[in-house]
N, C-alpha and C positions, 0 to 999 in steps of 0.2 A: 364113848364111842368115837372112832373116827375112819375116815376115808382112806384109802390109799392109790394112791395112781405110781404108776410100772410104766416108764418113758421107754423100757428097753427096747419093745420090739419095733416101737415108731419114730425111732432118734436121728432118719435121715429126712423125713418129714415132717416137714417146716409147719405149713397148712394144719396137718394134723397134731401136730405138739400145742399150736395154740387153739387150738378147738377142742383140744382134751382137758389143757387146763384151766380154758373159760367152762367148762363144762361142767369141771368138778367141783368149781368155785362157787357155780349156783348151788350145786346136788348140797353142798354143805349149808349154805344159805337158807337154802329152802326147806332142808331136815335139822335145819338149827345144831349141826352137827361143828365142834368148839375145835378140831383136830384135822389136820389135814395131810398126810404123809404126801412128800412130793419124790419118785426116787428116776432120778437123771442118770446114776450111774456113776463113774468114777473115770472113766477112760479118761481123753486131753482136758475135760473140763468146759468145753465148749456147748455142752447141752445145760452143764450145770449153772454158766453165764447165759445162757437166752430164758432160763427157765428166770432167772433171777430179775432177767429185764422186764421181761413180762407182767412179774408178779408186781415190778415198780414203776408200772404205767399207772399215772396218775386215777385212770377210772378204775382202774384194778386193786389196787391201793386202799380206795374210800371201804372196799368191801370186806377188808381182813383187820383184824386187830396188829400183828406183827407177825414178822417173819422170823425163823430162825434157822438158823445152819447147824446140824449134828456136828456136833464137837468133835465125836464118838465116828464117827462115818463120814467121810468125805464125798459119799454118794447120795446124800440127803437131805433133802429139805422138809422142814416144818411151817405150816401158815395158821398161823391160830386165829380163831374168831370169837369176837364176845358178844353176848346176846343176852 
């Protein structure tokens, strides 16, 4: 099983881009859920860099196994968790 979160309709909102993905970061934590879809979109790239910073703040960091970038899709990210 896994999550997925849709930045598209909230990708001019700052506040809420990181409040959706601390959000979802628990939802998986807490359903021990191993999968995480993260989709930024593909436009300038600029959401797919704050998503990315985000993810590599050190307290944010501690709570994922790794991250990954679709190879396949420029407009996506992967956060894997082990449990």
């Amino acid at each position: 099983m896994k999550l997925k979160l849709d930045l598209h309709d909230i990708y001019n909102k700052g506040y809420l881009i990181d409040k959706a993905l601390n959000d979802i970061i628990n939802e998986a934590i807490d359903k021990k859920i191993k999968l995480v879809e993260i989709i930024p979109g593909k436009g300038s790239g600029q959401l797919k860099k704050k998503v990315i910073r985000f993810l590599q703040k050190p307290e944010i960091k501690l709570k994922y196994h790794r991250l990954e970038k679709d190879s396949k899709n420029f407009g996506r990210i992967f956060v894997h968790f082990k449990f």
